[in-house]
Steps between C-alpha positions, in 0.01 A plus 500: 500500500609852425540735785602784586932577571487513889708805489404832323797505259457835362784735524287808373139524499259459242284753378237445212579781313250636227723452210531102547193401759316251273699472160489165366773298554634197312717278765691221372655257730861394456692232516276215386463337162152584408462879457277649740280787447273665720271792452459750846526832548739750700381557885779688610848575404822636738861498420599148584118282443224492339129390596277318197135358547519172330247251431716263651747423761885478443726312725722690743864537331325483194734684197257740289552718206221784533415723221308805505447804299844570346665330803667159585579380833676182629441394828383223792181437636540569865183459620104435320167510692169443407282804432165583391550482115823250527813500582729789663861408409778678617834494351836646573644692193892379408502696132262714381515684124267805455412684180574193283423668196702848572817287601411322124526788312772618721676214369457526152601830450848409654546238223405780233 
C-alpha cells in the first residue's frame, strides 16, 4: 500500500502558484521497460518538488519524468495519498529544464 513518507521532506514550501496550479501534466515513470504515461495535472510547484493529482498511485522512490507546459522535470516520488479526485503525488525535483522551446531556438541560432 502507498502511504505517505513519515517525514515531511520538503526543504522549501510549496505554494500553488497561479501560473502552474492545474496545468496538465504528462508523468512518465522511469526505469522500467514498458513506457509509462500518465495524464494529471500540476497541484503545486516549489523549488525542489512538485505536487500532481493523478488518477493513480505511484510507488514511493518511484523515478518520474513530468512534463508540463514548456517544462520538463525529473524527479522521485516521495510521498502519494489518496484524495478526492485521485491521487496526490509528491515528488522531489533532481533536474528541471524550463522554457524548452526558448532554450531550442537559443540553440539553433548558435549553430547558424
Amino acid at each position: 500500500m502507498i502511504m505517505d513518507a513519515a517525514v515531511d521532506q520538503r526543504s522549501d514550501p510549496r505554494t500553488a502558484r497561479s501560473a502552474e496550479f492545474g496545468r496538465p501534466a504528462m508523468v512518465g515513470v522511469l526505469g522500467t521497460t514498458l513506457v509509462q504515461i500518465l495524464h494529471g495535472e500540476i497541484r503545486n510547484v516549489c523549488e525542489s518538488g512538485t505536487q500532481v493529482r493523478l488518477d493513480q498511485p505511484l510507488p514511493l522512490s518511484t523515478l518520474v519524468r513530468i512534463e508540463y507546459d514548456d517544462n520538463l522535470l525529473l524527479g522521485e516520488v516521495i510521498a502519494c495519498q489518496p484524495a478526492e479526485t485521485g491521487w496526490l503525488v509528491e515528488c522531489r525535483i533532481e533536474h528541471g529544464l524550463f522554457h524548452l522551446t526558448l532554450l531550442s531556438d537559443v540553440m539553433a541560432a548558435q549553430d547558424s
